[in-house]
MMTF fields as JSON, N, C-alpha, C and O atoms, coordinates in Angstrom:
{
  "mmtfVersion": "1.0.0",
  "mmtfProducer": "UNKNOWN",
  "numBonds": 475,
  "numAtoms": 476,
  "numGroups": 119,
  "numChains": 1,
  "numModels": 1,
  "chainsPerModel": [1],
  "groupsPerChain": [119],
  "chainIdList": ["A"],
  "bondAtomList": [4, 2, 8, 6, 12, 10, 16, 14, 20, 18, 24, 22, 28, 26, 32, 30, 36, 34, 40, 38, 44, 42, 48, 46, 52, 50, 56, 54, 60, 58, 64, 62, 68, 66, 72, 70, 76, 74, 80, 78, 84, 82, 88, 86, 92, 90, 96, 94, 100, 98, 104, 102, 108, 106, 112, 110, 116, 114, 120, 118, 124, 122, 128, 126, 132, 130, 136, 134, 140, 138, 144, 142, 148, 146, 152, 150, 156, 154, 160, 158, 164, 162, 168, 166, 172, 170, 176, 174, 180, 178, 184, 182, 188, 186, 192, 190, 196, 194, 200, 198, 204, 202, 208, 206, 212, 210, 216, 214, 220, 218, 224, 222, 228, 226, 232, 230, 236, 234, 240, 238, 244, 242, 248, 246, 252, 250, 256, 254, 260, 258, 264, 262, 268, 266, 272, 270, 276, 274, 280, 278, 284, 282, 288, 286, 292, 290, 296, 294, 300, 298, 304, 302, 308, 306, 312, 310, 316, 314, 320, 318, 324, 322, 328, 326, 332, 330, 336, 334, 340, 338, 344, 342, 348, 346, 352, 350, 356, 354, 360, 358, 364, 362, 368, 366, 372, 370, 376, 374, 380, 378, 384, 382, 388, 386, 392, 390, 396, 394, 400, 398, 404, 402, 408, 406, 412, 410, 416, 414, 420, 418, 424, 422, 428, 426, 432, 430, 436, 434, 440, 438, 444, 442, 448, 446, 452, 450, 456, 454, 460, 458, 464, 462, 468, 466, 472, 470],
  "bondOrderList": [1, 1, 1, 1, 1, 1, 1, 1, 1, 1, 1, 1, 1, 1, 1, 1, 1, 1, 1, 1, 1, 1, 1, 1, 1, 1, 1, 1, 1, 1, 1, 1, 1, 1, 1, 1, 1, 1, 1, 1, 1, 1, 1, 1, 1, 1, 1, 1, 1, 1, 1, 1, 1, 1, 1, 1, 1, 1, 1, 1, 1, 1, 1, 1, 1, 1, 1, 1, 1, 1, 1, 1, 1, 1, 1, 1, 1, 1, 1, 1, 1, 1, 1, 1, 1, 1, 1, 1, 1, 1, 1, 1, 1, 1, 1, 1, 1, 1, 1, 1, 1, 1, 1, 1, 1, 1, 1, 1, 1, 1, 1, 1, 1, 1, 1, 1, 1, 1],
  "groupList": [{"groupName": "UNK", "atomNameList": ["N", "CA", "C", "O"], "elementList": ["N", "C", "C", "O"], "formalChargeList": [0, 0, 0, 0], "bondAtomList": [1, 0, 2, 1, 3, 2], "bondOrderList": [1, 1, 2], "singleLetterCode": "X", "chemCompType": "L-PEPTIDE LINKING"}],
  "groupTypeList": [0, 0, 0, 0, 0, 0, 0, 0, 0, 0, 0, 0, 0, 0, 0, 0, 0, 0, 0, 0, 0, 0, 0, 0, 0, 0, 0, 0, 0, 0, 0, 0, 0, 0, 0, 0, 0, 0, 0, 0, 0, 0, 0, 0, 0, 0, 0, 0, 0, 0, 0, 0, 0, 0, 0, 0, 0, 0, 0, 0, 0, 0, 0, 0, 0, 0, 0, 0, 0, 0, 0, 0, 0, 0, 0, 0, 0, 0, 0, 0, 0, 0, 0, 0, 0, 0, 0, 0, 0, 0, 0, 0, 0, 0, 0, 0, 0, 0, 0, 0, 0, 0, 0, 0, 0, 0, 0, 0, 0, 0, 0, 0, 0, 0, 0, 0, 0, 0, 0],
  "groupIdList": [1, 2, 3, 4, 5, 6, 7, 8, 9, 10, 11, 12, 13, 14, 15, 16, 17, 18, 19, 20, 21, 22, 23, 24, 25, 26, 27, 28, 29, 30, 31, 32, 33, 34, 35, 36, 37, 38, 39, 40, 41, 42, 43, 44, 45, 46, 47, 48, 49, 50, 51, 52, 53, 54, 55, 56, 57, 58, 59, 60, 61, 62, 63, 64, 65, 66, 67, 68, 69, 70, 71, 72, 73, 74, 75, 76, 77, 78, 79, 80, 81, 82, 83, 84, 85, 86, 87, 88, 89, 90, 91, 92, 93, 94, 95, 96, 97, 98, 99, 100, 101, 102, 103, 104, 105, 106, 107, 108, 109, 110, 111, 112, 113, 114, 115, 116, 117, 118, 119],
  "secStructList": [7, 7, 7, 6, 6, 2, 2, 2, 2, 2, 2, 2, 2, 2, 2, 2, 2, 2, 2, 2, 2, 1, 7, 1, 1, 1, 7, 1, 2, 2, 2, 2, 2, 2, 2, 2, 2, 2, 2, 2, 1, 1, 7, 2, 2, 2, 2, 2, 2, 2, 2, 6, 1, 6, 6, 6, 2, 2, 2, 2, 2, 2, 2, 2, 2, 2, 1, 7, 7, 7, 2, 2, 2, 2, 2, 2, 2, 2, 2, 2, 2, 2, 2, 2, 2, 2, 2, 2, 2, 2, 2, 1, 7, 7, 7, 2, 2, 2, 2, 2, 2, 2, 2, 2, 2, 6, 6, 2, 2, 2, 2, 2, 2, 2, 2, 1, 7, 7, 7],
  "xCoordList": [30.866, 31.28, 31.142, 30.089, 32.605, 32.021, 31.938, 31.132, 32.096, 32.226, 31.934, 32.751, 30.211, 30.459, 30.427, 30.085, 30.853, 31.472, 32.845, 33.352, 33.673, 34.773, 35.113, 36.043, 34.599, 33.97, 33.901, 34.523, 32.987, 32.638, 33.871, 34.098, 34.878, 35.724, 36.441, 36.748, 36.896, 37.983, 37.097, 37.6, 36.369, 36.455, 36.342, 36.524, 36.103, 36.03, 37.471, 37.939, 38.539, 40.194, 40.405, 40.925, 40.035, 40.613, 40.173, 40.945, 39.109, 39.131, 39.714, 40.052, 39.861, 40.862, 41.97, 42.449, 42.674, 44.107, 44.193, 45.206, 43.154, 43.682, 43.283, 43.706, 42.497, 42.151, 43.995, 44.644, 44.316, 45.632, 46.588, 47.248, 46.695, 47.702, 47.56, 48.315, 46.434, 46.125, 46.853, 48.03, 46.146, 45.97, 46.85, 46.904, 47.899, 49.243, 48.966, 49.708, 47.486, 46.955, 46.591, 45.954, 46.434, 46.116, 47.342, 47.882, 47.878, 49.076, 48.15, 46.944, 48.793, 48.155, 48.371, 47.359, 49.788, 50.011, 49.6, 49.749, 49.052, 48.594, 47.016, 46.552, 46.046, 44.867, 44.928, 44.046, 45.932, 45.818, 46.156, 45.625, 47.049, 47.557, 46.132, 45.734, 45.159, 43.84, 42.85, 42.032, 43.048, 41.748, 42.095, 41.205, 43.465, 43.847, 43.602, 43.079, 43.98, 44.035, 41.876, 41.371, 41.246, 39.901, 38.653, 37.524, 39.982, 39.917, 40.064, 39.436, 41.0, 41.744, 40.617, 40.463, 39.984, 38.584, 37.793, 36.812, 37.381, 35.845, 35.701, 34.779, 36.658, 36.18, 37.086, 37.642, 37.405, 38.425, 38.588, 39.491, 37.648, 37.978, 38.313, 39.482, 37.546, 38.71, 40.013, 40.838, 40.273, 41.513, 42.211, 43.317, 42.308, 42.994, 43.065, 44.201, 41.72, 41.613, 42.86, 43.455, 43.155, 43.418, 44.766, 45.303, 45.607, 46.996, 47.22, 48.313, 46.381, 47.188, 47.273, 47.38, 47.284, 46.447, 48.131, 48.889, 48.584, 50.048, 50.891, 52.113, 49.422, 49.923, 50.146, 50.822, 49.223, 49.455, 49.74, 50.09, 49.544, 50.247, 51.405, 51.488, 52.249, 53.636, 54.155, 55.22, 53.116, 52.869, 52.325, 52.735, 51.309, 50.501, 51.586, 51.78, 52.309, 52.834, 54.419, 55.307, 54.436, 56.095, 55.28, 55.562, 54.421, 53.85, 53.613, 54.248, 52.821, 52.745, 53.65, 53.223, 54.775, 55.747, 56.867, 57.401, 57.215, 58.352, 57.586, 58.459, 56.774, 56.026, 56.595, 56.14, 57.547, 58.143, 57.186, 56.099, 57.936, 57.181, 58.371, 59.321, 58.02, 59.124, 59.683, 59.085, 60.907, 60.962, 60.749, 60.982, 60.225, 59.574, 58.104, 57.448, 57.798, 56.187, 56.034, 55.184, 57.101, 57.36, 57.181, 56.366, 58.569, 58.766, 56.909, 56.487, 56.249, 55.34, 54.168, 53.095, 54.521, 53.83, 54.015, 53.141, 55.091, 55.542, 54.978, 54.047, 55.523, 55.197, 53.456, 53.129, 52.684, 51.415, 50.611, 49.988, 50.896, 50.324, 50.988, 50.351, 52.064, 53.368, 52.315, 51.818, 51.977, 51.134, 50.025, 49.848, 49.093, 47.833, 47.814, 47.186, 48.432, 48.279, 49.107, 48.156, 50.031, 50.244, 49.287, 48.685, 48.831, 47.679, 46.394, 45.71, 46.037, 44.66, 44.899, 44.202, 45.99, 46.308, 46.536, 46.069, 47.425, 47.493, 46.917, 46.838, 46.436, 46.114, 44.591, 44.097, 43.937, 42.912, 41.992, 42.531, 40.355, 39.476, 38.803, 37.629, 39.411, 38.722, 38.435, 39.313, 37.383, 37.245, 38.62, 39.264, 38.521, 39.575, 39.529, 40.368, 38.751, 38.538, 39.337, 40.028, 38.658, 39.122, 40.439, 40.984, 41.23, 42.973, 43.674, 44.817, 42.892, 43.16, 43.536, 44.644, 42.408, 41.765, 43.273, 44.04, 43.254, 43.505, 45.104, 45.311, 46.127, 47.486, 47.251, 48.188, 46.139, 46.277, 46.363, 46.856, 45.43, 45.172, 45.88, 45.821, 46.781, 47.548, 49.123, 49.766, 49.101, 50.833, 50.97, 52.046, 50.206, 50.309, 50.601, 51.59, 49.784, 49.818, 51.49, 52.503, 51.488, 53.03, 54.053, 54.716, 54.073, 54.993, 55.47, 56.51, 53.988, 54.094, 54.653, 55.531, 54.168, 54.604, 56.001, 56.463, 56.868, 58.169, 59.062, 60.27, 58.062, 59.062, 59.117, 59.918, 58.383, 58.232, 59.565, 60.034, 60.655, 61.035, 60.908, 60.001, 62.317, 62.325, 63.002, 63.886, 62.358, 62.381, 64.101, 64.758],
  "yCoordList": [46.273, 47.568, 47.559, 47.414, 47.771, 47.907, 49.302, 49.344, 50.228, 51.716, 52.754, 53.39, 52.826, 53.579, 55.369, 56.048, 55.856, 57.271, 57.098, 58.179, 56.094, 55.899, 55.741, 56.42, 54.969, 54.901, 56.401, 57.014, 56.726, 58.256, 59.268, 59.944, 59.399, 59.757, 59.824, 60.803, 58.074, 57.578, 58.322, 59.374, 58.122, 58.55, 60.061, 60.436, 60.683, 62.56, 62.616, 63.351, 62.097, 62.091, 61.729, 62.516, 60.541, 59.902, 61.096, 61.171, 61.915, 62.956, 64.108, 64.575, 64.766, 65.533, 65.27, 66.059, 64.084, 63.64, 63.645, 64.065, 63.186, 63.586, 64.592, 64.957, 65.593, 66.729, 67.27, 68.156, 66.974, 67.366, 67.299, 68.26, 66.104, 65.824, 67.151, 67.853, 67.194, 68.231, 69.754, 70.099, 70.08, 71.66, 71.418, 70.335, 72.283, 72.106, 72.636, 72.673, 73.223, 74.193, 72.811, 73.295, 71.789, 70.609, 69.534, 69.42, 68.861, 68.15, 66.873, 66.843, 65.855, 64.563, 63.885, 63.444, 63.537, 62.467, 62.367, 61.268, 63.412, 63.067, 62.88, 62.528, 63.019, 62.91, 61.342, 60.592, 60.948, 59.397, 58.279, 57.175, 58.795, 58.025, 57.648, 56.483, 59.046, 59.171, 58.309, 57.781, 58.195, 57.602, 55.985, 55.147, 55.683, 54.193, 53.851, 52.758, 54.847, 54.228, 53.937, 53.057, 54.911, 54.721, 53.792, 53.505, 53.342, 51.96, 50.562, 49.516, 50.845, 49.954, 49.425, 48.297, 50.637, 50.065, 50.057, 49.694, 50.353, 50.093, 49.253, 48.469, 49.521, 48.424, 47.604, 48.188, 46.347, 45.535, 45.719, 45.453, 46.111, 45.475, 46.804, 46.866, 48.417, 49.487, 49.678, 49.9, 49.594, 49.385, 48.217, 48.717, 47.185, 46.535, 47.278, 47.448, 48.018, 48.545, 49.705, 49.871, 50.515, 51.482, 51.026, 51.345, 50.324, 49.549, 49.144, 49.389, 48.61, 48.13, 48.961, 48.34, 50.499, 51.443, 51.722, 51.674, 52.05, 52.276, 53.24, 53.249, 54.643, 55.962, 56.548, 57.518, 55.505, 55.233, 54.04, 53.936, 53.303, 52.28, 51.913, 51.291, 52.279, 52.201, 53.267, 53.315, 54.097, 55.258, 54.533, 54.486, 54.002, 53.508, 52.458, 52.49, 51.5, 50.417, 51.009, 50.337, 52.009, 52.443, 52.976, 52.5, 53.839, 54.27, 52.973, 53.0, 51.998, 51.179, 50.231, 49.502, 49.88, 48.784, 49.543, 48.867, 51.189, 51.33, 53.201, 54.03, 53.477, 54.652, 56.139, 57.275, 55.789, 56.865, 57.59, 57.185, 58.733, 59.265, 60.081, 60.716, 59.863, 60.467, 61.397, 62.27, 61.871, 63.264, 64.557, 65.727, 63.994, 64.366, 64.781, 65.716, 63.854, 63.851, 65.098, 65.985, 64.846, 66.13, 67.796, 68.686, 67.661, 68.496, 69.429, 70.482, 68.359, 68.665, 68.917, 69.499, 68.513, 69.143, 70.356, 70.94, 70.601, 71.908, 73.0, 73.767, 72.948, 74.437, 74.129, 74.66, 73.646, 73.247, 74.247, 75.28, 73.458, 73.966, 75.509, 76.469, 75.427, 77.251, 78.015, 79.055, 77.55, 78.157, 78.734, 79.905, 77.982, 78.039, 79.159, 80.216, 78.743, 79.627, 80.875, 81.536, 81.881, 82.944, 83.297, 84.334, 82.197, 83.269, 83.31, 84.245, 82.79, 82.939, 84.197, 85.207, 83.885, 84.77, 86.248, 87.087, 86.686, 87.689, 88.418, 89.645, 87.436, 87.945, 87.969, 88.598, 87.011, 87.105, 87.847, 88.373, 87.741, 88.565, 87.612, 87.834, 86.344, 85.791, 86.125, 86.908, 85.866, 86.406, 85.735, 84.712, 86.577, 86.908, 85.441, 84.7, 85.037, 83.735, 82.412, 81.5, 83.018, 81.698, 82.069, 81.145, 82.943, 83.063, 82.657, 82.219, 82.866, 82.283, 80.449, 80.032, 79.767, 78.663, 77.859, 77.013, 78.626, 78.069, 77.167, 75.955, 78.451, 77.791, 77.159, 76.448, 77.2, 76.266, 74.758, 73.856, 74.89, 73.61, 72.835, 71.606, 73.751, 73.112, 72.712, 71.711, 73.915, 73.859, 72.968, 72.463, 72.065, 70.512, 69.71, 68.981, 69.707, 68.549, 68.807, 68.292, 69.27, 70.574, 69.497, 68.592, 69.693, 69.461, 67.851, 67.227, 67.565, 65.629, 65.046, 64.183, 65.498, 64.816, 65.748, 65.485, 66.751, 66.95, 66.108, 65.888, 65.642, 65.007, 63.501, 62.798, 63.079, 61.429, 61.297, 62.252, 59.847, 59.621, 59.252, 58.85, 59.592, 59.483, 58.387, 57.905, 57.675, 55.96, 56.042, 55.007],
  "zCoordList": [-18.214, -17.73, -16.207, -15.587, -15.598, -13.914, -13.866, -12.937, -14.081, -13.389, -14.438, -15.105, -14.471, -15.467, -15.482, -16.45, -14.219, -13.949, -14.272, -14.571, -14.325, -14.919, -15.981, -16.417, -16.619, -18.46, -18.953, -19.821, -18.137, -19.044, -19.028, -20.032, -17.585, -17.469, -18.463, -19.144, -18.611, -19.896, -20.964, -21.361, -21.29, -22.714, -23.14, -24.298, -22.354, -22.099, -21.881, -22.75, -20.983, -21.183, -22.474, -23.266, -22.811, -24.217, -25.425, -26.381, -25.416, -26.279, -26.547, -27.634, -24.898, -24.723, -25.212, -26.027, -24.844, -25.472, -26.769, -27.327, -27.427, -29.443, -29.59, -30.686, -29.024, -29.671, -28.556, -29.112, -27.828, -27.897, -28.815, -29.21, -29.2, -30.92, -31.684, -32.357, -31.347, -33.533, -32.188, -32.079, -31.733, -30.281, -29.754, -29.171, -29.719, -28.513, -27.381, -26.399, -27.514, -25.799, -25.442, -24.506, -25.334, -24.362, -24.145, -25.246, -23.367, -23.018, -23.572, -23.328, -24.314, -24.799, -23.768, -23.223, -23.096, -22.324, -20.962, -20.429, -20.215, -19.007, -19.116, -18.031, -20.134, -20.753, -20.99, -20.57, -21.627, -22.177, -20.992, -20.866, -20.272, -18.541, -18.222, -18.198, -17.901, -17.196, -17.477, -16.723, -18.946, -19.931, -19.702, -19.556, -19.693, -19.411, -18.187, -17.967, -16.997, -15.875, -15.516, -14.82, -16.211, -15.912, -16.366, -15.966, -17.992, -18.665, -17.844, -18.008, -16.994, -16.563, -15.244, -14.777, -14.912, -13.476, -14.123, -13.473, -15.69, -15.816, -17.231, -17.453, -18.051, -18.905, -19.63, -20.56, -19.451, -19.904, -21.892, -22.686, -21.983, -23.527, -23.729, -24.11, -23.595, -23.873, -23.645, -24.531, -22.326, -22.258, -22.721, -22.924, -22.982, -24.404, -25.514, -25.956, -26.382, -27.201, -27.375, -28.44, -26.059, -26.006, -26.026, -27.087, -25.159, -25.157, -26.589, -27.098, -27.205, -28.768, -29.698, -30.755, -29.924, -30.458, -30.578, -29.61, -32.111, -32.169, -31.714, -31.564, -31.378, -30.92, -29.54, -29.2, -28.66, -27.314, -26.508, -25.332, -27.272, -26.607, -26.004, -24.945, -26.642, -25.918, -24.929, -24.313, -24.951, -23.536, -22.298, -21.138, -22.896, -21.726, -21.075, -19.86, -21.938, -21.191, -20.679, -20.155, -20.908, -20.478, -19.053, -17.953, -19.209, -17.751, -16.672, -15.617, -16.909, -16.471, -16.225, -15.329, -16.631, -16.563, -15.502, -14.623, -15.678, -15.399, -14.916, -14.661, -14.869, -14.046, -15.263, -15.129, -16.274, -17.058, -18.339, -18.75, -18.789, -19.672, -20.528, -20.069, -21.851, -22.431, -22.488, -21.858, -23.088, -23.016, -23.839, -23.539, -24.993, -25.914, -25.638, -26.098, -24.794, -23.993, -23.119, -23.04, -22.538, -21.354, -21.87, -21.627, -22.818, -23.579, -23.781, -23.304, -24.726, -25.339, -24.285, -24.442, -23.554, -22.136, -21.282, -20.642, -21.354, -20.952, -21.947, -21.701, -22.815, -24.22, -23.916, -22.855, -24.375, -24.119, -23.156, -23.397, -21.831, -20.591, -20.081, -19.648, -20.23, -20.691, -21.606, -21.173, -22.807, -23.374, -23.196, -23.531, -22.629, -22.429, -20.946, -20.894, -20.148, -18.927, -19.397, -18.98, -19.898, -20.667, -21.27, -20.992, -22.582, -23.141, -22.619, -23.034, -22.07, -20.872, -19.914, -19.818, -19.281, -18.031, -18.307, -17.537, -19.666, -20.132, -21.082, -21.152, -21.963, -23.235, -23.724, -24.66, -22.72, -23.018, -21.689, -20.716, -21.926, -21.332, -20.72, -20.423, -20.404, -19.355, -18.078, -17.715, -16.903, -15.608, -14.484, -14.251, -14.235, -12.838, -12.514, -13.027, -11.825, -11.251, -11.771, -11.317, -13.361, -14.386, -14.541, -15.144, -14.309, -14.757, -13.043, -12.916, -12.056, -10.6, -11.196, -11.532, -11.169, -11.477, -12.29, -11.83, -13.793, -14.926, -14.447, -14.394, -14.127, -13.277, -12.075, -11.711, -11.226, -10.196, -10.303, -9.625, -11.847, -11.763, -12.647, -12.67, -13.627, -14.911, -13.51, -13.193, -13.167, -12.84, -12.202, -12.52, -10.942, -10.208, -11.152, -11.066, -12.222, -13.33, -14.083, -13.608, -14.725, -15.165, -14.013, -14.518, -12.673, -12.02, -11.901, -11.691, -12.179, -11.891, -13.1, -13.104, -14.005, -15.541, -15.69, -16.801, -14.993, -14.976, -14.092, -14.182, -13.113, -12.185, -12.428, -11.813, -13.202, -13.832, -14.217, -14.835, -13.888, -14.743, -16.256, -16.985, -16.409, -18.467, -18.756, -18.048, -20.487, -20.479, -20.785, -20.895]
}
C-alpha cells in the first residue's frame, strides 16, 4: 500500500458508487472514476481487482483509454444529482447552509461528467 489517505478514499468512493446502483440519489460513475483513480496511487492489486470486476470495468478502461463516459452513464447522472438537489433544496428541512452547499457542490461534478465525451 503506498497511500493510505488514498486507499481509504477509494474505498469510501467505491461504496458510495454501489450504494449508487441500488439509490438513484447518488451518481455511480463519477464515485467509481474516483475510487479507481485513488486505486490507481495507492494500491496495485485493488485497482486490478477493481478493472476486472464485470460492472465497472469497462467504465474504468473506457475512462482511461479514451477519457469517455457513456451515455447511459450520463443520463443516469443527471436524473440522480437533478434529483437529489430538488428534493433537498425544496422539499426537505434541511439547514440553509446545507441546501447553499448541496448544488454547489453536485452541479461542478453534473457539468464535468456532461461535458465528457461519449464512447
Amino acid at each position: 500500500m503506498k497511500n493510505i489517505p488514498l486507499f481509504i478514499l477509494g474505498i469510501t468512493s467505491l461504496v458510495l458508487g454501489v450504494v449508487g446502483i441500488i439509490l438513484p440519489i447518488l451518481p455511480t460513475t463519477p464515485f467509481i472514476l474516483l475510487s479507481a483513480y485513488c486505486f490507481s496511487k495507492s494500491s496495485d492489486r485493488f485497482y486490478g481487482w477493481l478493472v476486472s470486476l464485470p460492472t465497472f470495468g469497462q467504465m474504468i478502461r473506457d475512462w482511461n483509454e479514451k477519457g469517455t463516459i457513456k451515455r447511459r452513464a450520463k443520463l443516469f447522472c443527471l436524473f440522480s444529482i437533478t434529483s437529489v438537489i430538488i428534493y433537498f433544496c425544496f422539499f426537505s428541512a434541511i439547514l440553509l447552509v446545507a441546501k447553499i452547499i448541496l448544488p454547489t457542490t453536485l452541479i461542478p461534478i453534473l457539468i464535468f461528467v456532461l461535458t465528457r465525451p461519449e464512447k
